[in-house]
C-alpha positions, 0 to 999 in steps of 0.5 A, a space after each residue: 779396279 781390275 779390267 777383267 770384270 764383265 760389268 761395273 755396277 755405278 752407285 752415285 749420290 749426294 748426302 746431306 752435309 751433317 751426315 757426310 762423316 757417317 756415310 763415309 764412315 759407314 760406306 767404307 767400313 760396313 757397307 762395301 765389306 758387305 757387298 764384297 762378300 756377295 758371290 759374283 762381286 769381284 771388286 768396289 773402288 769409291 770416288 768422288 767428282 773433281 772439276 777438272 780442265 782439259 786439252 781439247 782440239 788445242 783449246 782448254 776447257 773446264 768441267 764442271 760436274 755440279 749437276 753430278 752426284 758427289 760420290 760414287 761407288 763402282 761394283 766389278 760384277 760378274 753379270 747382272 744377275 748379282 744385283 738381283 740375287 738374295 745374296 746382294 739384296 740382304 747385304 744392301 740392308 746389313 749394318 746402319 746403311 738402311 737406318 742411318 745413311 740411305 735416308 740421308 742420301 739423295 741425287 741417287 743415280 745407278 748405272 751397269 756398263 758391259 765391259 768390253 774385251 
């Protein structure tokens, strides 16, 4: 993800585990492709949690994200104002996203951060 954005817009959720192939399926090939054509959306990169271990104060610990959702998506927005334009709002319910994933999410959890420079 490029840094010269002003916000990152985070998308997170669970899916039912029978769904899991469609929503990676629709995500990546409807869903974002959507979303990148709205004006002011400069970039999308989805990720997903992993458990990891860090070196802290020369003690190791382990992390553990089970209370996180599964997957997220990061938006690179020009400003918060894309999220409520008629643009953004028509591409969220383009394709099979509203009819055959979103029901089968949940855990959803949004976020919009400020880039610093």
């Amino acid at each position: 993800m490029a840094a010269g954005g002003r916000y990152i817009f985070t998308a997170s959720m669970d899916v039912t585990p029978e769904k899991e192939d469609l929503f990676n399926e629709v995500y990546d090939k409807e869903h974002v492709p959507f979303l990148l054509k709205v004006p002011g959306v400069i970039s999308v990169t989805r990720v997903t949690n992993e458990d990891f271990a860090v070196n802290m104060a020369g003690e190791v610990k382990q992390v553990s994200l089970d209370d996180e959702p599964k997957y997220s998506a990061m938006y690179e927005i020009e400003s918060p104002d894309v999220l409520l334009s008629p643009e953004w709002s028509a591409a969220i319910e383009e394709g099979r996203w509203p009819s055959e994933v979103r029901p089968h999410t949940l855990n959803r959890r949004h976020s919009l951060k400020k880039v610093m420079d």
